[in-house]
C-alpha positions in Angstrom: 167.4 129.9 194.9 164.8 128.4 192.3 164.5 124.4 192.8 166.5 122.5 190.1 163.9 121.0 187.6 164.6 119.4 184.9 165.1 121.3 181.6 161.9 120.6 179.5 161.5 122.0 176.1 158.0 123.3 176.0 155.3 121.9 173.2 153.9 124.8 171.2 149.9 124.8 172.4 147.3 124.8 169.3 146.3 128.0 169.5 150.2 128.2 168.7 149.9 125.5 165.9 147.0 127.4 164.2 148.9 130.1 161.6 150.6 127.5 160.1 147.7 125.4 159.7 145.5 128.3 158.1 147.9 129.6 155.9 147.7 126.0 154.1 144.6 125.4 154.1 144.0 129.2 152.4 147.0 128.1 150.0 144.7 124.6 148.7 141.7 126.6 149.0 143.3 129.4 146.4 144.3 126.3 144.4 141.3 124.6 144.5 139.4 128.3 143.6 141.6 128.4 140.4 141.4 125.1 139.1 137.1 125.1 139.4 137.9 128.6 137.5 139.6 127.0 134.9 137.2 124.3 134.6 134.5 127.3 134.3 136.3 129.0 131.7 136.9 125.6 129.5 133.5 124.7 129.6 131.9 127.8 128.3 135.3 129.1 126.1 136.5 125.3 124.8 133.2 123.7 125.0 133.2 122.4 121.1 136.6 121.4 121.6 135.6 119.2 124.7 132.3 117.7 122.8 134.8 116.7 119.7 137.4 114.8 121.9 134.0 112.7 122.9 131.9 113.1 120.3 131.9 109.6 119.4 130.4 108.7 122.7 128.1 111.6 122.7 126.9 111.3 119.5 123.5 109.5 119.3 122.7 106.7 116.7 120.5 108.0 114.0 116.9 106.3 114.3 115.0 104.6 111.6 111.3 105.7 111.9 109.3 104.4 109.2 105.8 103.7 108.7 103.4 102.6 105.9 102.2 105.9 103.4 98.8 106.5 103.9 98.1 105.5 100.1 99.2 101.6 101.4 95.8 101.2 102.6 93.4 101.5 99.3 90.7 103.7 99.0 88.8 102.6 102.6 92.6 103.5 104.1 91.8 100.5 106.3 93.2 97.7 103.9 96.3 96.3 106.1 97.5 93.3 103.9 99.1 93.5 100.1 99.3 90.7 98.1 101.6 89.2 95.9 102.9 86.1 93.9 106.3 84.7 94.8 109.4 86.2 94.1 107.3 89.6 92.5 108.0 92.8 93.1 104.8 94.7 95.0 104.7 98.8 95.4 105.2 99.6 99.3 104.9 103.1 99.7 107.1 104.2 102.8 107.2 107.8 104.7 110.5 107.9 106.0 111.6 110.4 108.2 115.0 111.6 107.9 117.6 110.6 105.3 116.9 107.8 103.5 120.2 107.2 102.0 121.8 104.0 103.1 118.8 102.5 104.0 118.1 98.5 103.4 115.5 96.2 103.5 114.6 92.6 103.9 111.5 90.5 105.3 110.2 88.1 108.1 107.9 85.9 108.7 104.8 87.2 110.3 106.0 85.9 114.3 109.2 85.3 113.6 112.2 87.7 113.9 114.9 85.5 111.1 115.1 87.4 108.0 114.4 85.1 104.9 116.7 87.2 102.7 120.0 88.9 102.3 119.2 92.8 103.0 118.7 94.7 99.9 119.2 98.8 99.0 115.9 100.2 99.2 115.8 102.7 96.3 112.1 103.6 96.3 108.6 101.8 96.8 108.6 99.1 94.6 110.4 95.9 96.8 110.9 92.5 95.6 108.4 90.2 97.5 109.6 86.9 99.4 109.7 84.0 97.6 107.8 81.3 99.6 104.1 81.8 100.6 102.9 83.0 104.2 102.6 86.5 105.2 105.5 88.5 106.2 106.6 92.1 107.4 109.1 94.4 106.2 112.0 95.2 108.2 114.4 98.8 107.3 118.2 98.2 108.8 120.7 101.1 108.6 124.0 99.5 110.2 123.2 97.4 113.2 119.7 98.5 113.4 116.9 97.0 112.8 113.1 98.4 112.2 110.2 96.5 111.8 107.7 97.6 109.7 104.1 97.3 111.5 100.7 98.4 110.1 100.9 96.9 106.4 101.5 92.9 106.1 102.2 91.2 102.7 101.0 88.1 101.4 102.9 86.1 99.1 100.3 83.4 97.7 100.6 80.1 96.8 100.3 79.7 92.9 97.1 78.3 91.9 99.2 76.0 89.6 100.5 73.9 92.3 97.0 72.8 93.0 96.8 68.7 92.0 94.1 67.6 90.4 91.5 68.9 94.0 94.5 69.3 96.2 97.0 71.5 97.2 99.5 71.0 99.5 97.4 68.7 100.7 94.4 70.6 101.5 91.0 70.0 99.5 90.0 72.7 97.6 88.4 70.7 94.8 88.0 71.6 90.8 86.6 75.2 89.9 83.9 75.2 86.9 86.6 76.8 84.1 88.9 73.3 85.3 86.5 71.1 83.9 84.3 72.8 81.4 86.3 76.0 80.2 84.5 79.1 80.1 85.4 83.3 80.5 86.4 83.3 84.2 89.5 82.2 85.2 90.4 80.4 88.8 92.1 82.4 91.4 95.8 83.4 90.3 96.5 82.1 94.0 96.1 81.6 97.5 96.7 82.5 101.2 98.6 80.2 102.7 97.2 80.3 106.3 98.7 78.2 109.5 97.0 78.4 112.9 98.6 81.5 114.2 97.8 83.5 111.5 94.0 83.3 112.0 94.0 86.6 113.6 96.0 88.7 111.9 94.0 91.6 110.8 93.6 92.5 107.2 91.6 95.6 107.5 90.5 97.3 110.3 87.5 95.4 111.4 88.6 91.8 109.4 90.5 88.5 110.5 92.0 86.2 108.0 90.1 83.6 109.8 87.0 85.5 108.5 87.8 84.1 105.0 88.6 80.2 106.0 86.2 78.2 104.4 84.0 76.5 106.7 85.0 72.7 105.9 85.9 71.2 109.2 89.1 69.9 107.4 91.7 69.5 109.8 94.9 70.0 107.8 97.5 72.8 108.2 98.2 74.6 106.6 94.6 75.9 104.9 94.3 78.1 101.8 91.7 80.9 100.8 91.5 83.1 98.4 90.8 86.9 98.7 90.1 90.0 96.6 91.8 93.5 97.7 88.6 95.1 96.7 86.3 93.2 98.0 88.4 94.4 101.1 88.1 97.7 100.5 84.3 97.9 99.9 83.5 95.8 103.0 85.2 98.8 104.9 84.2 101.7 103.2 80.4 100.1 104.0 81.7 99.9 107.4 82.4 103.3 107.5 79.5 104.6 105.5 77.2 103.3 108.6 79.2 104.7 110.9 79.0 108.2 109.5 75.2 107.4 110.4 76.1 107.6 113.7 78.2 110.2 113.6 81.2 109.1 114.2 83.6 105.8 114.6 81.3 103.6 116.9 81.5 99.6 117.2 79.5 97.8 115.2 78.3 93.9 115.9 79.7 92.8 112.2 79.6 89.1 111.2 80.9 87.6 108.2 78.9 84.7 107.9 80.9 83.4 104.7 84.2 84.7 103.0 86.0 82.3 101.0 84.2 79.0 99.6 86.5 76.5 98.1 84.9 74.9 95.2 84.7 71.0 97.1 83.0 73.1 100.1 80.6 75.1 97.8 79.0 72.0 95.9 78.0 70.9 99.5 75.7 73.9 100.8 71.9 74.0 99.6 70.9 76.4 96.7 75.0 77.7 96.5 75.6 79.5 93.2 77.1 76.2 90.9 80.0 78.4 90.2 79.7 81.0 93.3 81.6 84.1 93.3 83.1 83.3 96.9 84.8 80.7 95.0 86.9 83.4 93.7 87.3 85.2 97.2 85.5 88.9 95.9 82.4 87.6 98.0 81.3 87.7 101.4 78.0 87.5 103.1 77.8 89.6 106.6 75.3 90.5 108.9 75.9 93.9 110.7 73.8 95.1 113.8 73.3 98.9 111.8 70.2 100.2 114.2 73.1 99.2 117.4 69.7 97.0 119.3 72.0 94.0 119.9 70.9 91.8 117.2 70.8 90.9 113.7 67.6 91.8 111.9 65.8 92.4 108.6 65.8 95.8 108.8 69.2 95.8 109.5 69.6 94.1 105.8 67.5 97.0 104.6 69.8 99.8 105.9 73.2 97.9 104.9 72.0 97.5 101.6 71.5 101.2 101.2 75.1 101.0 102.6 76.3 99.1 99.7 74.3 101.3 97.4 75.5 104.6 98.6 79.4 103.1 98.0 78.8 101.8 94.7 77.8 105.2 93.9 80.7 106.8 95.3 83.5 104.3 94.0 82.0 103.4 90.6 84.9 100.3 90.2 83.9 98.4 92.9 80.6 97.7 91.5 79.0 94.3 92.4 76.4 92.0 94.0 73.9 93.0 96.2 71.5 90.2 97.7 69.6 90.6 101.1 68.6 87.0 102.7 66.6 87.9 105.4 65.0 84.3 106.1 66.6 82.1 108.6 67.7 83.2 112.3 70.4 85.0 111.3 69.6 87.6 108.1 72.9 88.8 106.1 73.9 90.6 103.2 76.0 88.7 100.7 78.9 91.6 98.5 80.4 91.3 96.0 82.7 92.8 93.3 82.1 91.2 90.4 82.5 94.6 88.1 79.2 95.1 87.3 75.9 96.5 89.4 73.2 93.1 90.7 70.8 93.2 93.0 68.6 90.2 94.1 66.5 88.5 97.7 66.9 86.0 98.8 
């Protein structure tokens, strides 16, 4: 007879367990299979219908990108300041890219990031300046953007008639020659209003406002000069007139020796003009190193004033001064665009 053992009811083994256990898995793999194909299928059949539902995250912002027209920068293309009186309107040519529409416009200080206006429509070129003097950028906004306008600067001057008796705003600029004894030329409409940091702003491609600070050793801020456009414009297209010597755009030693003279300043230097034409900021002398020998030199005079010749001749209305002063350590080449051809040594 068998033994009496106890009656145990026996544990299926895992190779027992194992059809059960495959026939789920296969039944969330076949799930899983037609869910990915249903994604598939939305993505390809419904796609527009999913970009709508987020299309408002998706979406990108529109950009503002703006820069100066090349027309901004006068005839040399290489003027990079406008100038204005307060409160004027100036013409600021724009290329825009993209819809314009909706577009605004206001300004800052040049270093500073605070507009000094409420934003106004911009409906074409023609802006309405600041209204206090210092030089400023424009800034486009389209919603909650902002652009800042680099490459063209704008400076609002101060009024000649706020000049006291010799001083304005506190700086010495003195009495010009029409001040005390009348005649046919007529002081500066205005001035730059120049503070520390502004010394190096550029104004055309190869010129510093500080190249125009008259040489006084005063030691107030802010400081004042004025400055013609085209004086500007013929200082570069001489620039690039030599340069076409060489064949291309090279660097070349330039130094302007003199820009701006204030009228107290210019009474001071031996055998000045009585009533100089860098009193009226459309004269400059400069020395540039022309042959490329590493210093300043007569001959150097000789080929900048064929420079200066060679311009005239090209751009009739900017006509001027031509003297070569080639005594002294340094020879230079005083221009000047007075309106009307002059040639002298001195």
């Amino acid at each position: 007879m068998p033994l009496n053992t106890p009656d145990r009811r026996r544990t299926p083994s895992r190779a027992a367990r194992r059809p059960r256990s495959n026939a789920r898995e296969s039944v969330i793999t076949l799930v899983l299979f037609v869910v990915a194909a249903v994604g598939v299928i939305q993505f390809y059949a419904g796609r527009s219908a999913a970009t709508s539902l987020f299309a408002g995250f998706l979406k990108p912002r529109p950009m503002i990108v703006a820069s100066p027209s090349m027309d901004a920068y006068g005839a040399s293309g290489e003027v990079k300041v406008r100038f204005v009186m307060p409160g004027e309107t100036l013409e600021y040519p724009l290329q825009i890219q993209g819809d314009p529409n909706g577009l605004s416009y206001t300004w800052v200080r040049l270093g500073d990031s605070v507009a000094v206006a409420p934003p106004k429509p911009l409906g074409g070129a023609i802006l309405d300046g600041p209204r206090k003097p210092g030089f400023y950028r424009v800034v486009l906004i389209r919603g909650s953007e902002r652009r800042v306008i680099h490459g063209l600067a704008v400076a609002v001057l101060m009024p000649f008639e706020q000049k006291v008796g010799g001083i304005l705003n506190g700086y010495r600029i003195g009495t010009y020659l029409s001040e005390r004894v009348g005649g046919n030329r007529p002081p500066p409409e205005g001035f730059m209003e120049i503070m520390p940091g502004d010394l190096g702003l550029a104004i055309t491609k190869h010129l510093r406002v500080r190249d125009f600070v008259t040489h006084d050793n005063q030691k107030s801020w802010p400081r004042y000069a004025a400055v013609s456009p085209r004086l500007l414009d013929k200082l570069e297209l001489v620039v690039s007139e030599i340069q076409r010597w060489h064949g291309g755009e090279v660097e070349l030693a330039l130094d302007v020796r003199s820009g701006f003279r204030s009228p107290d300043h210019n009474r001071r230097i031996r055998r000045a003009a009585r009533d100089s034409r860098h009193q009226y900021g459309d004269a400059a002398d400069v020395a540039i190193d022309v042959n490329g020998d590493g210093k300043f030199s007569a001959s150097d005079n000789q080929m900048l004033g064929l420079a200066v010749e060679i311009v005239e001749l090209k751009h009739p209305h900017l006509a001027g001064g031509l003297g070569l002063y080639s005594r002294g350590r340094t020879p230079y080449v005083h221009i000047d665009t007075r309106g009307k051809k002059t040639r002298w040594r001195g």
